[in-house]
C-alpha positions in Angstrom: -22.7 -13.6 -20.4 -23.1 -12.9 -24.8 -20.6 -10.8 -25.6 -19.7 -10.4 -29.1 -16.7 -11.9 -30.8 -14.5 -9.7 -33.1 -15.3 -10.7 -36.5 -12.9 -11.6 -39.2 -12.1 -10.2 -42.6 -10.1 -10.7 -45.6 -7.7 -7.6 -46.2 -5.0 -7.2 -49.0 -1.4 -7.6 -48.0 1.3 -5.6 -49.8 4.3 -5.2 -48.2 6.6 -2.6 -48.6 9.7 -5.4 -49.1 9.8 -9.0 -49.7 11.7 -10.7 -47.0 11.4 -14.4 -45.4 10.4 -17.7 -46.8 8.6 -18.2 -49.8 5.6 -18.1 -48.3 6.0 -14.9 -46.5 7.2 -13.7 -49.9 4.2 -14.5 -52.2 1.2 -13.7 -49.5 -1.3 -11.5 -50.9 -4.0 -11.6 -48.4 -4.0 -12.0 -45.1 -6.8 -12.6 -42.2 -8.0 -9.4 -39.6 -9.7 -9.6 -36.6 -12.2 -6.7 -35.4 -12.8 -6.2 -32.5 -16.6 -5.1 -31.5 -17.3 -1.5 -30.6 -18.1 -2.0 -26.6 -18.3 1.9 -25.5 -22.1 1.4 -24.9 -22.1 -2.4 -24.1 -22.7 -3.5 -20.1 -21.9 -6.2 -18.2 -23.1 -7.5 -15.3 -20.9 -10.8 -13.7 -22.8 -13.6 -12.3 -22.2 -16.5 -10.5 -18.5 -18.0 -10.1 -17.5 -15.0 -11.5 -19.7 -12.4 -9.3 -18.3 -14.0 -6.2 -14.6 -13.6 -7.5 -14.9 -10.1 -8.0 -16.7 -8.8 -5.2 -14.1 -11.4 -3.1 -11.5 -9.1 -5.4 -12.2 -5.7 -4.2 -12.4 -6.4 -0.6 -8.8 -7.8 -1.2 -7.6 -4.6 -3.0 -9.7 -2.8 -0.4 -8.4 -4.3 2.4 -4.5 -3.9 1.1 -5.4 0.1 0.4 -6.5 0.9 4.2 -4.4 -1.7 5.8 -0.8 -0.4 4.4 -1.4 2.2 1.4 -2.9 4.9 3.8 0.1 3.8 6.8 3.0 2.7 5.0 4.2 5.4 2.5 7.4 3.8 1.2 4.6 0.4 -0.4 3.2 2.9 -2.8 6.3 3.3 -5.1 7.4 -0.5 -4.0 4.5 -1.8 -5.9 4.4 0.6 -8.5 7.9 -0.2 -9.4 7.0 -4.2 -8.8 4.0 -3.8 -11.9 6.3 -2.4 -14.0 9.6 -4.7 -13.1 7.3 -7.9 -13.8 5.4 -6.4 -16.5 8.3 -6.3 -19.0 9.4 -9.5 -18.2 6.5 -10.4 -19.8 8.2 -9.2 -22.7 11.7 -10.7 -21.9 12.9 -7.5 -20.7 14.9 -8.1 -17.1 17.5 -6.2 -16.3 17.8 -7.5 -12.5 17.3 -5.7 -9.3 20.8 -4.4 -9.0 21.0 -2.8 -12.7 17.6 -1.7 -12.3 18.8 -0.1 -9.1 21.8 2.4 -11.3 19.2 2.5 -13.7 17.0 4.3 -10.8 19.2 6.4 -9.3 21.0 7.8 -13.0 23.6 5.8 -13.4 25.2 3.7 -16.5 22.7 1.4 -16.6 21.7 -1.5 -19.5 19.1 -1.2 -22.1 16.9 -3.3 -20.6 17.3 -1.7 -16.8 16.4 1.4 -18.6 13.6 0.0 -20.6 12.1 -0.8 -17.1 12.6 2.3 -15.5 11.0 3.0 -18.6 8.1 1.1 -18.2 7.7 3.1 -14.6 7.3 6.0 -15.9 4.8 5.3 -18.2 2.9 3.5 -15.0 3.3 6.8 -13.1 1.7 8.6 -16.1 -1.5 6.6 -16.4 -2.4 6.3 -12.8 -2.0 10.3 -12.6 -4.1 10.9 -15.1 -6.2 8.6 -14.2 -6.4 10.3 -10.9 -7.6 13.4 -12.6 -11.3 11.7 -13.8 -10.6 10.3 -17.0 -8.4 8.5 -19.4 -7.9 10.7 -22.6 -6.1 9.6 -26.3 -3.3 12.3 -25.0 -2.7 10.3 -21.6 -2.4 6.9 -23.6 0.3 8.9 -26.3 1.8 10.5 -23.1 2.7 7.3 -21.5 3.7 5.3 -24.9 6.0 8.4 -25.3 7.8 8.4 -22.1 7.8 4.2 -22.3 9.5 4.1 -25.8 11.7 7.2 -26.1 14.6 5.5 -24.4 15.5 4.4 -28.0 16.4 5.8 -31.5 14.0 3.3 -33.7 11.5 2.9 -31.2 11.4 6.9 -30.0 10.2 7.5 -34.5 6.9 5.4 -33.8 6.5 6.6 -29.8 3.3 8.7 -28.6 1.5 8.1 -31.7 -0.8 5.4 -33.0 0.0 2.9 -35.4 -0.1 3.1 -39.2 1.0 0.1 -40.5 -0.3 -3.5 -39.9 0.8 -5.6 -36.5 0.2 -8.8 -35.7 1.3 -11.5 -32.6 3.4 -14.1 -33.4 4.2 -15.6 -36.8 6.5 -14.8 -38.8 9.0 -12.0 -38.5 8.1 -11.1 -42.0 4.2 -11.4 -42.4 1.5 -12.5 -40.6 1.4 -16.1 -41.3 0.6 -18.2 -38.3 0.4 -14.9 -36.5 -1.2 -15.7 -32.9 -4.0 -12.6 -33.1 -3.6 -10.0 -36.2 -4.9 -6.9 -35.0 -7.3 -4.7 -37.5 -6.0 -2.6 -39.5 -4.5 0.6 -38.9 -7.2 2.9 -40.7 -9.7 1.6 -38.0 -7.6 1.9 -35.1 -8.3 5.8 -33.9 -11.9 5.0 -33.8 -11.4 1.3 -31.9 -9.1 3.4 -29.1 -12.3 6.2 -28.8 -14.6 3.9 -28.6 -12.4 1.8 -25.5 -11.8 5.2 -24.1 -15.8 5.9 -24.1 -15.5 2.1 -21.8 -12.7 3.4 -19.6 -14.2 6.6 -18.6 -17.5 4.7 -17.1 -18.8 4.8 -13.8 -21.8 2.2 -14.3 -19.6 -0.7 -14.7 -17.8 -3.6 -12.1 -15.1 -2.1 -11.5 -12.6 -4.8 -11.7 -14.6 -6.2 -14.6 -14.2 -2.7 -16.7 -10.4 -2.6 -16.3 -10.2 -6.7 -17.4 -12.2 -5.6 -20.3 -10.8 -2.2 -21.0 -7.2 -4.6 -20.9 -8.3 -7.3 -22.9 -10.0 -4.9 -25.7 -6.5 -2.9 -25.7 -4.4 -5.7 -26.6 -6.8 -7.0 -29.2 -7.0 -3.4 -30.8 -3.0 -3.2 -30.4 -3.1 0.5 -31.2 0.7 0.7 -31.3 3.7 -0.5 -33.3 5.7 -1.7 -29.8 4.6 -1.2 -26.0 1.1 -2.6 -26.3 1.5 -5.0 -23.3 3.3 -2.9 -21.2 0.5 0.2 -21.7 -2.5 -2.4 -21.7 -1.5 -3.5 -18.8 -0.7 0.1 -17.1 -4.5 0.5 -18.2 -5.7 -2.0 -15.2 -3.8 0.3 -12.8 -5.4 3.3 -14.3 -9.2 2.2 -14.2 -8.8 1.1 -10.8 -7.0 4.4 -10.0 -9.8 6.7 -11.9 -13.2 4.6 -10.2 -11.5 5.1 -6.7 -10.7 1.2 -5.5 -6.8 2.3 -5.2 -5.7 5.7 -4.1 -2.0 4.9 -3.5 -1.2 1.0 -4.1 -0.9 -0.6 -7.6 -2.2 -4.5 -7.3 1.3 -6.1 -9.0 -1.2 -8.0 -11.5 1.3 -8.5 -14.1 3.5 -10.7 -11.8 -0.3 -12.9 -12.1 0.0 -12.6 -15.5 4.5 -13.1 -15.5 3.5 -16.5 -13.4 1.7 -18.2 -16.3 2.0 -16.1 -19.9 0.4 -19.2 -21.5 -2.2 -19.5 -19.5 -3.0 -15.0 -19.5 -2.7 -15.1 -23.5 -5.0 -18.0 -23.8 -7.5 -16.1 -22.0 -7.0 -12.9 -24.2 -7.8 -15.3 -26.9 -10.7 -16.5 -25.5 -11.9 -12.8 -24.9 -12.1 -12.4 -28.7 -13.8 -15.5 -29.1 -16.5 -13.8 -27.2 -15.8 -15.7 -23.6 -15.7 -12.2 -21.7 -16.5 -14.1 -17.8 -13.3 -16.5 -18.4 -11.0 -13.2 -18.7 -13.1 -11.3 -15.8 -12.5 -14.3 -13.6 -8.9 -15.0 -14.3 -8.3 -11.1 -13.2 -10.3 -11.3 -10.4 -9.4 -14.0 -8.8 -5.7 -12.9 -9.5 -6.3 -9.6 -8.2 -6.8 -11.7 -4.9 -3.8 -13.6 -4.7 -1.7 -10.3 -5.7 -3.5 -8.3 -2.7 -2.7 -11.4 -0.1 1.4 -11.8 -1.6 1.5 -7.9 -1.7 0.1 -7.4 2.1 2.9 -10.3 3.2 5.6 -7.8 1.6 4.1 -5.0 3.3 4.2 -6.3 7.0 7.9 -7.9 5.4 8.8 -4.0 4.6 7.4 -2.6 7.4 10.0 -5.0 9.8 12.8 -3.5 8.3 13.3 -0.3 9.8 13.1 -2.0 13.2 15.5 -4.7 12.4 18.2 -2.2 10.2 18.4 -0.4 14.1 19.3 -3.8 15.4 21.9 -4.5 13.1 23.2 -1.5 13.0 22.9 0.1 16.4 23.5 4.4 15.0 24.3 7.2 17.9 21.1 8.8 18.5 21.1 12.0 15.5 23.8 10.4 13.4 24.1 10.5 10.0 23.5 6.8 9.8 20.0 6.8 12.0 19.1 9.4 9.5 19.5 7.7 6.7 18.1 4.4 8.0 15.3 6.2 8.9 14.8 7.1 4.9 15.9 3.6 3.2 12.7 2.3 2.8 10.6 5.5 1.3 14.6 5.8 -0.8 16.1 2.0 -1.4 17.9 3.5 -3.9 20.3 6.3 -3.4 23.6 8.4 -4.6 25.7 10.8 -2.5 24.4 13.4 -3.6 21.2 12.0 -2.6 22.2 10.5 0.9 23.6 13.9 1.8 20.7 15.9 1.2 19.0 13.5 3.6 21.3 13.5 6.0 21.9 16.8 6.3 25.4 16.6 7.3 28.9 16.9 5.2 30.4 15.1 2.0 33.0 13.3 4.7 29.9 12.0 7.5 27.5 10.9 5.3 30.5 8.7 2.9 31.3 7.4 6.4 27.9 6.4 7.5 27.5 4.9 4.1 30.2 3.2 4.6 29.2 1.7 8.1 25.8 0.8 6.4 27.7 -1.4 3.6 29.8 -2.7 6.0 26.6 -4.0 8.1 25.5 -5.5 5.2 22.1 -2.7 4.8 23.5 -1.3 1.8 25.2 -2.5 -1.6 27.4 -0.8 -4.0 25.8 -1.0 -7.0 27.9 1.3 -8.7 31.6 2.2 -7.6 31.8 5.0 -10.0 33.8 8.3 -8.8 31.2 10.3 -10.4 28.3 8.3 -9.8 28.1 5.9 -6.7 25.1 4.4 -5.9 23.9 2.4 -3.1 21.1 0.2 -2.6 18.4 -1.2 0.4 19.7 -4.6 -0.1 16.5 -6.1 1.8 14.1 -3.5 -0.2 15.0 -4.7 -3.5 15.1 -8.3 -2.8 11.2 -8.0 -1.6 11.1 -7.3 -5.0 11.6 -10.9 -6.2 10.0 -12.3 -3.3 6.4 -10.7 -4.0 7.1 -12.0 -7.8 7.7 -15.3 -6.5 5.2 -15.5 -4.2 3.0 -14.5 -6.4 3.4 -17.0 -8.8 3.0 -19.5 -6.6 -0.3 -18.3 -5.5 -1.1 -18.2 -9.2 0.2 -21.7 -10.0 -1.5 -23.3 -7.5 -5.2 -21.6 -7.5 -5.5 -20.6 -10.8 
């Protein structure tokens, strides 16, 4: 289908400094791309690409009313996946386990807290989504809570840009960038206009949040945390049209699988090739749905076999708590004795018994702060990663 290309112009480059090579040093111009205005613009797939996204949504479908309306606990398991894989994308990975301390409040590294992080932000665009619509605010909300977790990012986070980005290239300038975004006096309009797209209801569904995606990264509309809120976007479209009530399809793990391939496509998008991107989502959306329903019947096991292994008196303190691991993988005492309802003394105990049968791990052995961890929830973690990049490496 025509879809227009973003066009290119010549700007003037002056730096505030003069750092880098001596070509970085004596640049005086530099290239912009601008994106189209696509508020107004439709699309209608055909084809290939029709049959991959209407073969998409029954997928998503089918994983919403087969385990997001029975199994509670998959809801925040995927939600947590998306974010987890989508800041590996950008070389953020803590790990499960120091993801885990991050979780539950303890000491935790930069990058398990940049994760948890990236969660929040998640949670922030799919419940606003949820609302109706996508506003400016709910875009700054969730840049704010994604980049307040440092000092130099926090100055820049919730508000658009007002300097020049670009992707790739230099650290200095903008030579050999990958994609430099248009400049930042054009950027408030460039996010209206996407949010005009966003807040359709005459559009493909899956198609709208490839392109809403797509259009975000090319505008780039903040200094850091583009990927990670362009790709919370897809969650949020799918959440605001209605396709997903509870269950986030872990795309970015589609995207985590093959990063050459996903930003290849992104550059095709602003080349004008809009099906290529709408297809590559699509049919990932597929493969995510089919790795994500295997984890679910994989998490739904686990009560059953945790009884087995552990074998708690009927009423205990440790049937109660298995009972809760999978809707709370993550958990300190404070936390494990609220849900079991019993003393400081029982409920160390029956954490204790569940180490020792090998349900939970200590993450944390601090006096003030233990925290223990679903071992089996949090590896499913990886393993819906993993097998999702295989699906991805092999079909797309």
């Amino acid at each position: 289908m025509n879809w227009p290309p973003h066009r290119s112009e010549e700007r003037v480059w002056n730096p505030r400094e003069r750092h880098g090579s001596r070509a970085d040093r004596t640049l005086d111009r530099i290239t912009v791309a601008i994106p189209p205005r696509i508020g107004q613009l439709d699309y209608d797939p055909t084809g290939p690409v029709a049959r991959a996204h209407e073969a998409a949504l029954i997928a998503i479908a089918r994983l919403e009313a087969g385990f997001g309306e029975h199994l509670v606990p998959l809801a925040d398991f995927l939600l947590r996946g998306e974010s987890v894989a989508s800041s590996k994308i950008e070389h953020i990975d803590a790990g499960w386990r120091a993801f885990g301390k991050a979780v539950a409040g303890g000491k935790a590294s930069d990058d398990a807290k940049s994760q948890l992080a990236a969660v929040k932000a998640l949670i922030a665009m799919v419940d606003a989504a949820g609302t109706g619509s996508v506003g400016l605010d709910d875009l700054l909300e969730a840049h704010r809570l994604l980049m307040a977790i440092d000092y130099y990012t926090a100055r820049d986070a919730g508000q658009l840009r007002d300097v020049q980005n670009w992707i790739g290239g230099s650290d200095y300038t903008p030579i050999n960038a990958a994609h430099v975004p248009p400049p930042p006096e054009l950027v408030a309009d460039l996010v209206a206009d996407l949010l005009v797209f966003v807040n359709r209801d005459d559009l493909p569904i899956l198609a709208q949040a490839a392109i809403a995606h797509a259009q975000f990264e090319s505008i780039h509309p903040f200094t850091d945390g583009n990927g990670r809120i362009g790709r919370a976007l897809i969650s949020a479209v799918l959440r605001r049209r209605g396709l997903t009530r509870r269950v986030t399809v872990p795309l970015a793990s589609v995207m985590l699988a093959d990063t050459g391939r996903y930003f290849m496509h992104l550059n095709r998008f602003r080349n004008g090739d809009i099906d290529t991107f709408v297809e590559y989502l699509a049919v990932g959306a597929i493969h995510a749905s089919e790795a994500a329903q295997e984890s679910a019947m994989a998490l739904a096991d686990l009560p059953r076999r945790w009884q087995d292994i552990a074998r708690p008196r009927a009423n205990s303190a440790e049937e109660t708590l298995l009972a809760a691991l999978l809707e709370t993988p993550i958990l300190n005492a404070d936390t494990a004795q609220r849900i079991a309802g019993t003393t400081d003394a029982s409920t160390y105990r029956a954490l204790g018994r569940l180490t020792d049968a090998g349900i939970l791990e200590l993450l944390s052995e601090s006096k003030r702060n233990r925290i223990w961890a679903a071992t089996d929830v949090l590896a499913e973690l990886d393993a819906l990663s993993a097998a999702i990049g295989r699906r991805t490496i092999e079909h797309i």
